[in-house]
Chimera marker file (.cmm) of the C-alpha trace (Angstrom):
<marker_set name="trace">
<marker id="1" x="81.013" y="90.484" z="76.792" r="1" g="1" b="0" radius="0.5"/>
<marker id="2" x="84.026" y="92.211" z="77.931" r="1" g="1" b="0" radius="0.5"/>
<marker id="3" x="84.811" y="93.696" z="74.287" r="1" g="1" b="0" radius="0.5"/>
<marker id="4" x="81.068" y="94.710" z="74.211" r="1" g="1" b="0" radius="0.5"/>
<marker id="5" x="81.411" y="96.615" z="77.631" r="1" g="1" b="0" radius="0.5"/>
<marker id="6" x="84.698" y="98.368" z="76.360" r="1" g="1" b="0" radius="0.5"/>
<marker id="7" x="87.167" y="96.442" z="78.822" r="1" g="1" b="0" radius="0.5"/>
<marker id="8" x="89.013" y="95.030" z="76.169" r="1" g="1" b="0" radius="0.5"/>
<marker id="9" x="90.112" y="97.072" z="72.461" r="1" g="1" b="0" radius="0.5"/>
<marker id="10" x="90.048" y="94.102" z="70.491" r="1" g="1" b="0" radius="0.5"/>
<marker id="11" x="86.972" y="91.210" z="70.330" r="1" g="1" b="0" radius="0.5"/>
<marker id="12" x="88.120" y="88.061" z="71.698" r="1" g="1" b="0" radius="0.5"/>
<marker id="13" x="90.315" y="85.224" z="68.640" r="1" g="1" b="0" radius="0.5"/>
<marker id="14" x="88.366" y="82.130" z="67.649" r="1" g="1" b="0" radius="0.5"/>
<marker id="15" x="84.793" y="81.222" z="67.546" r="1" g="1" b="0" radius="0.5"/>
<marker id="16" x="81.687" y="81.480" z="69.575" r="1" g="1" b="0" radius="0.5"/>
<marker id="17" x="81.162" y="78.131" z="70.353" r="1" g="1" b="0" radius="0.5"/>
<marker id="18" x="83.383" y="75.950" z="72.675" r="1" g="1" b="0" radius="0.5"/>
<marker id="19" x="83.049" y="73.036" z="70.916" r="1" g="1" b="0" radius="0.5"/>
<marker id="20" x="84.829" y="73.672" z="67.339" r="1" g="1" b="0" radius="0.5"/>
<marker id="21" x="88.171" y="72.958" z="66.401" r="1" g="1" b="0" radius="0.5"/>
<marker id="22" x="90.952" y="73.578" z="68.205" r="1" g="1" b="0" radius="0.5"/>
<marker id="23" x="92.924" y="77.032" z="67.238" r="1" g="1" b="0" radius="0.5"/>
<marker id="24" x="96.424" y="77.286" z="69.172" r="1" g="1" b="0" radius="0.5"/>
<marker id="25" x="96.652" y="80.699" z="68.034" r="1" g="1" b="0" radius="0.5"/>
<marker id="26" x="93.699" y="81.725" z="69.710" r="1" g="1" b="0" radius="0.5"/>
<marker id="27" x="94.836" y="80.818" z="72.891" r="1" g="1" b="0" radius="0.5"/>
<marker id="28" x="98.582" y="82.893" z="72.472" r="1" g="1" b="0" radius="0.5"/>
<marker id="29" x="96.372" y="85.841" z="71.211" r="1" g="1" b="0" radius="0.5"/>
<marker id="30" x="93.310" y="85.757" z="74.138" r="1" g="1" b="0" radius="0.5"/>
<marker id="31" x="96.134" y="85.096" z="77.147" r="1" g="1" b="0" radius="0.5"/>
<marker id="32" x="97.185" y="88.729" z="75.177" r="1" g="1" b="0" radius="0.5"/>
<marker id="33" x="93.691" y="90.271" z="76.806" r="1" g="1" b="0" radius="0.5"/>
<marker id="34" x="93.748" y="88.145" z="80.225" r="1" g="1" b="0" radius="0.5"/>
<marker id="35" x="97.293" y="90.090" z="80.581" r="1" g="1" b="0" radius="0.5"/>
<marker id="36" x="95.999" y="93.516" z="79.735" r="1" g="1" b="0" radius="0.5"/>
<marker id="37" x="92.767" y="93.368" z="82.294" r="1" g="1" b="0" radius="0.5"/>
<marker id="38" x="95.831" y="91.727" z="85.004" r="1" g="1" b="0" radius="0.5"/>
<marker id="39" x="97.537" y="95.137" z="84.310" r="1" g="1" b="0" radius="0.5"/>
<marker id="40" x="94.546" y="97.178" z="85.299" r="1" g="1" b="0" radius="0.5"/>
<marker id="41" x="94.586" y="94.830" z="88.136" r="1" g="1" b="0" radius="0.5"/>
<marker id="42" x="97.467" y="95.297" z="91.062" r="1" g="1" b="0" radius="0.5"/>
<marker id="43" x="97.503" y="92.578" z="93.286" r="1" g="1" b="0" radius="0.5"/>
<marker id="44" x="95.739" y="90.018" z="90.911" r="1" g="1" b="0" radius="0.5"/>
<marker id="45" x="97.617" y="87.178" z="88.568" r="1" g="1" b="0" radius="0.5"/>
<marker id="46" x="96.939" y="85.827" z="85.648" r="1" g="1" b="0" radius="0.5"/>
<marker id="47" x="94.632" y="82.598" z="87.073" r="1" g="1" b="0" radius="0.5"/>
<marker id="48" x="92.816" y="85.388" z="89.223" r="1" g="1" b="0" radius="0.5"/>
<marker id="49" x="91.865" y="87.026" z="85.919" r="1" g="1" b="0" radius="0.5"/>
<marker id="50" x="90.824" y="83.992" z="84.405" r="1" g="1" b="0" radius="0.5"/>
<marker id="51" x="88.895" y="82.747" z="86.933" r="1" g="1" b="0" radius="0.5"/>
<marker id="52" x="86.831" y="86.237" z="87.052" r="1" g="1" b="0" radius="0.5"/>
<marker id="53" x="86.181" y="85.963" z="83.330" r="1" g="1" b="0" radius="0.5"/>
<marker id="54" x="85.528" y="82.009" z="83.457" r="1" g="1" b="0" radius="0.5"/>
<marker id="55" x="83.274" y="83.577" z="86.414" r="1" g="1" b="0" radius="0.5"/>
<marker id="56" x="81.312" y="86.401" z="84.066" r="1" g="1" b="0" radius="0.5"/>
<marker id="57" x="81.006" y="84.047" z="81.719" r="1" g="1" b="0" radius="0.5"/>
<marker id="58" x="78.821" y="81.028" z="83.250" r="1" g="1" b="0" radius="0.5"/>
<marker id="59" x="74.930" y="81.151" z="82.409" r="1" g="1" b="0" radius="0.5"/>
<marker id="60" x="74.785" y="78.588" z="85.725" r="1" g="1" b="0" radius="0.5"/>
<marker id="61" x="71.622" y="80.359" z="87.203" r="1" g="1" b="0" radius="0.5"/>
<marker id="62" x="73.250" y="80.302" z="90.846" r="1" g="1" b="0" radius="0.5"/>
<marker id="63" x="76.656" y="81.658" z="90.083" r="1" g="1" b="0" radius="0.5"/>
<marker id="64" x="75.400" y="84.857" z="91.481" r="1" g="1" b="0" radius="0.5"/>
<marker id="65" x="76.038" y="82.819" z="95.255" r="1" g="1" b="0" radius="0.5"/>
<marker id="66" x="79.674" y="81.679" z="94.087" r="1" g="1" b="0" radius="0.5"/>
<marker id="67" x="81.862" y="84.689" z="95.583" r="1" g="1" b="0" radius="0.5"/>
<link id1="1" id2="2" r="1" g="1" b="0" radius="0.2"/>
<link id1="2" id2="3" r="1" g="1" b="0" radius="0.2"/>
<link id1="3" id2="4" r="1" g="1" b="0" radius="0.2"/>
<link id1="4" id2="5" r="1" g="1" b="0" radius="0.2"/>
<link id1="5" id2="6" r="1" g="1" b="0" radius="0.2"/>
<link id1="6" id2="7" r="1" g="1" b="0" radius="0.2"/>
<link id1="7" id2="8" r="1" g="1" b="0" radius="0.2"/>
<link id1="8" id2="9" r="1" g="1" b="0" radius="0.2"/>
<link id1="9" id2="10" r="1" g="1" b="0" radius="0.2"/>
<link id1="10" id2="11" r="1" g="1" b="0" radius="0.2"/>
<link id1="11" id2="12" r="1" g="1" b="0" radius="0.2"/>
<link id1="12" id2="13" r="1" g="1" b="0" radius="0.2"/>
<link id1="13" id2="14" r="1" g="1" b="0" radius="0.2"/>
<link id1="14" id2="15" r="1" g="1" b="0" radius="0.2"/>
<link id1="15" id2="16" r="1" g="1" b="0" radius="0.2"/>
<link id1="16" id2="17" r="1" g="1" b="0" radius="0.2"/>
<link id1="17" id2="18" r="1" g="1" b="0" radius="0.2"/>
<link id1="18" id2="19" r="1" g="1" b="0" radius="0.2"/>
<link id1="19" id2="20" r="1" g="1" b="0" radius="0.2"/>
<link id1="20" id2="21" r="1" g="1" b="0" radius="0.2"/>
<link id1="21" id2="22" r="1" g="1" b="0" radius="0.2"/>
<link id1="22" id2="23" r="1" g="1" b="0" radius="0.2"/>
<link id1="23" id2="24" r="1" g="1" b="0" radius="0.2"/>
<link id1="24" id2="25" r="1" g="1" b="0" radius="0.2"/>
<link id1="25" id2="26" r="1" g="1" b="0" radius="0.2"/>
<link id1="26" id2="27" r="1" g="1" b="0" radius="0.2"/>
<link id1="27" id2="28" r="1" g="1" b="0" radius="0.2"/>
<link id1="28" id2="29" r="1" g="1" b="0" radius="0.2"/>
<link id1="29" id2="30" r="1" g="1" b="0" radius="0.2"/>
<link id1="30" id2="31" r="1" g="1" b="0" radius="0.2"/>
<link id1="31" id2="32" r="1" g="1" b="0" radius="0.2"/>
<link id1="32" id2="33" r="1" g="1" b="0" radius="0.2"/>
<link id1="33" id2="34" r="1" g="1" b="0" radius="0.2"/>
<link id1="34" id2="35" r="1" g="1" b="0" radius="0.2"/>
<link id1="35" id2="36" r="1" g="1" b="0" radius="0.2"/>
<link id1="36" id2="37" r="1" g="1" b="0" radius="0.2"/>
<link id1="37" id2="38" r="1" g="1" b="0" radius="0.2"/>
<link id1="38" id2="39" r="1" g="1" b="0" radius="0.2"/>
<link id1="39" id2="40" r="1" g="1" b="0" radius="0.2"/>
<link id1="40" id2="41" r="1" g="1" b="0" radius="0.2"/>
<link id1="41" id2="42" r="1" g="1" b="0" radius="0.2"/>
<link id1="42" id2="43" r="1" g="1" b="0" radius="0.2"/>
<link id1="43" id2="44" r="1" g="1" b="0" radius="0.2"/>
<link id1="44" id2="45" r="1" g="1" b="0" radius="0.2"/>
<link id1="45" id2="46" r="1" g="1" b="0" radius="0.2"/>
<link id1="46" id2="47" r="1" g="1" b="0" radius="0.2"/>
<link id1="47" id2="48" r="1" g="1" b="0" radius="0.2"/>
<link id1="48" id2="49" r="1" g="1" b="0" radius="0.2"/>
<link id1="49" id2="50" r="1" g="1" b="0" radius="0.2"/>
<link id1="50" id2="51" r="1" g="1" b="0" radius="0.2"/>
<link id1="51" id2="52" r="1" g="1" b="0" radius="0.2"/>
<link id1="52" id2="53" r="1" g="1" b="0" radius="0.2"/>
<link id1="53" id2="54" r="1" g="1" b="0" radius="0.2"/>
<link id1="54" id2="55" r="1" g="1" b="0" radius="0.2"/>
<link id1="55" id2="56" r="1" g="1" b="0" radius="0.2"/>
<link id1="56" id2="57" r="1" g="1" b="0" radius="0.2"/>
<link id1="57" id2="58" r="1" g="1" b="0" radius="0.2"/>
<link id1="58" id2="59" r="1" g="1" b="0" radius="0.2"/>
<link id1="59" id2="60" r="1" g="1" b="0" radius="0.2"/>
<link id1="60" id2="61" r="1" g="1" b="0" radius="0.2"/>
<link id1="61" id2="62" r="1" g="1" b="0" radius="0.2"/>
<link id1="62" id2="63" r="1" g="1" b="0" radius="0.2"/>
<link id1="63" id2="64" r="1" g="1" b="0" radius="0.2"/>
<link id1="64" id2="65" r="1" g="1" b="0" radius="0.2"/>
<link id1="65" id2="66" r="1" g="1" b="0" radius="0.2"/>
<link id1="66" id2="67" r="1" g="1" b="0" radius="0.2"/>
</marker_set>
C-alpha cells in the first residue's frame, strides 16, 4: 500500500501472504523502509512507525476507532 501510494521507492521484500516461509532477509531489507518513513518523521521512532503501518495495514472493520 505504501509503495502503491509513492511513500516508499522500492515495493516491500518477501511475499504477500503472512503465512509462508520465513525469509530473514526480508526483515533486514523492510526495517530498510520503516527507517526511511522514521526519517520523514521528527519526533517518531522506529516502533512508532511500525505500529502506524501495522495500523494501515489491518482490514479489522473497527480500526477506524483505534487512535
Amino acid at each position: 500500500m505504501l509503495h502503491k501510494a509513492g511513500l516508499l521507492k522500492e515495493p516491500p521484500s518477501g511475499s504477500e501472504l503472512d503465512d509462508q516461509a520465513f525469509e530473514p532477509g526480508s526483515l533486514y531489507e523492510n526495517n530498510k523502509h520503516l527507517a526511511d518513513l522514521c526519517a520523514g518523521l521528527p519526533g517518531w521512532s522506529l516502533i512508532d512507525v511500525h505500529s502506524g503501518v501495522y495500523m494501515l495495514g489491518t482490514r479489522h472493520p473497527h480500526s477506524g476507532k483505534w487512535v
